[in-house]
C-alpha positions in Angstrom: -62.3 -4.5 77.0 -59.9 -7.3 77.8 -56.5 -7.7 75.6 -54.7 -11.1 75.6 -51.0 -10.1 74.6 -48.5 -12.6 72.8 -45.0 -12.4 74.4 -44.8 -10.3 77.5 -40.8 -9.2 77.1 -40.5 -6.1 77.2 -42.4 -5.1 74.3 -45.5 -6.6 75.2 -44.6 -5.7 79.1 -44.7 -2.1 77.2 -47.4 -2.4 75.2 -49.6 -3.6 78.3 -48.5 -0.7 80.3 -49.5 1.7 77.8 -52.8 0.0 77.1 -53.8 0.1 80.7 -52.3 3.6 81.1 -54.6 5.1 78.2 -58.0 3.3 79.3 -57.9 1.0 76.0 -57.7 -2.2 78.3 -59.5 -2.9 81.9 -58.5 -6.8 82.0 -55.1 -8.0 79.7 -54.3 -11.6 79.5 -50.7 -12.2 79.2 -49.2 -15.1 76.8 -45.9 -16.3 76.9 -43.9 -19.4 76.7 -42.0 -18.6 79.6 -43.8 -18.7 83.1 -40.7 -16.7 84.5 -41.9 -13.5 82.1 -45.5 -14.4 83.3 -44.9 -14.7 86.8 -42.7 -11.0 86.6 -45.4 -9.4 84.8 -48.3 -10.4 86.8 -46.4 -9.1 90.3 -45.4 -6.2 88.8 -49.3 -5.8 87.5 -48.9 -5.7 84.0 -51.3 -8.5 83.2 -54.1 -9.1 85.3 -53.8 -13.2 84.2 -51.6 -15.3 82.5 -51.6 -18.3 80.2 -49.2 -20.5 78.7 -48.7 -20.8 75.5 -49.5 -24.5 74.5 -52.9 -24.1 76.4 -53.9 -20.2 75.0 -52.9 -21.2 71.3 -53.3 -24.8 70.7 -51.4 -26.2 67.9 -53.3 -27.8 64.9 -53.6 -31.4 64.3 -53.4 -32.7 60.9 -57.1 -33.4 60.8 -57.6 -30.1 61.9 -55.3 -28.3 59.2 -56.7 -26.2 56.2 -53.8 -27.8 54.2 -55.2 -31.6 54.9 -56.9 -31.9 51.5 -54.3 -29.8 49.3 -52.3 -32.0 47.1 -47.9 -30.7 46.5 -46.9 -30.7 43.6 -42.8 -30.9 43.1 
């Protein structure tokens, strides 16, 4: 199974460890907005990839928002 983990401090450092350690994960993606965390985590083998976080979780556009049609009321 692959696992792509937000935030790979050391939580989801942890968390990727303990994943591959238990069999639950063969491939884990790791997302973070810092490229130092990624670049740690992939020499020290916790993730087998990484990906930044503008380009893993894109952010809506307004056309693309479920909130485009709602109407506020204040």
């Amino acid at each position: 199974m692959t696992i792509a983990i937000v935030g790979i401090g050391l939580i989801g450092g942890s968390l990727a460890i303990s994943l591959k350690e238990n069999g639950f994960a063969k491939r884990i993606i790791g997302v973070d907005v810092s490229q130092e965390n990624l670049d740690k985590a992939v020499r020290r083998r916790l993730i087998d990839e990484d990906a930044p976080m503008d380009q893993a979780i894109p952010r809506p556009t307004a056309s693309s928002s479920p909130f485009r049609s709602m109407s506020w009321c204040t």
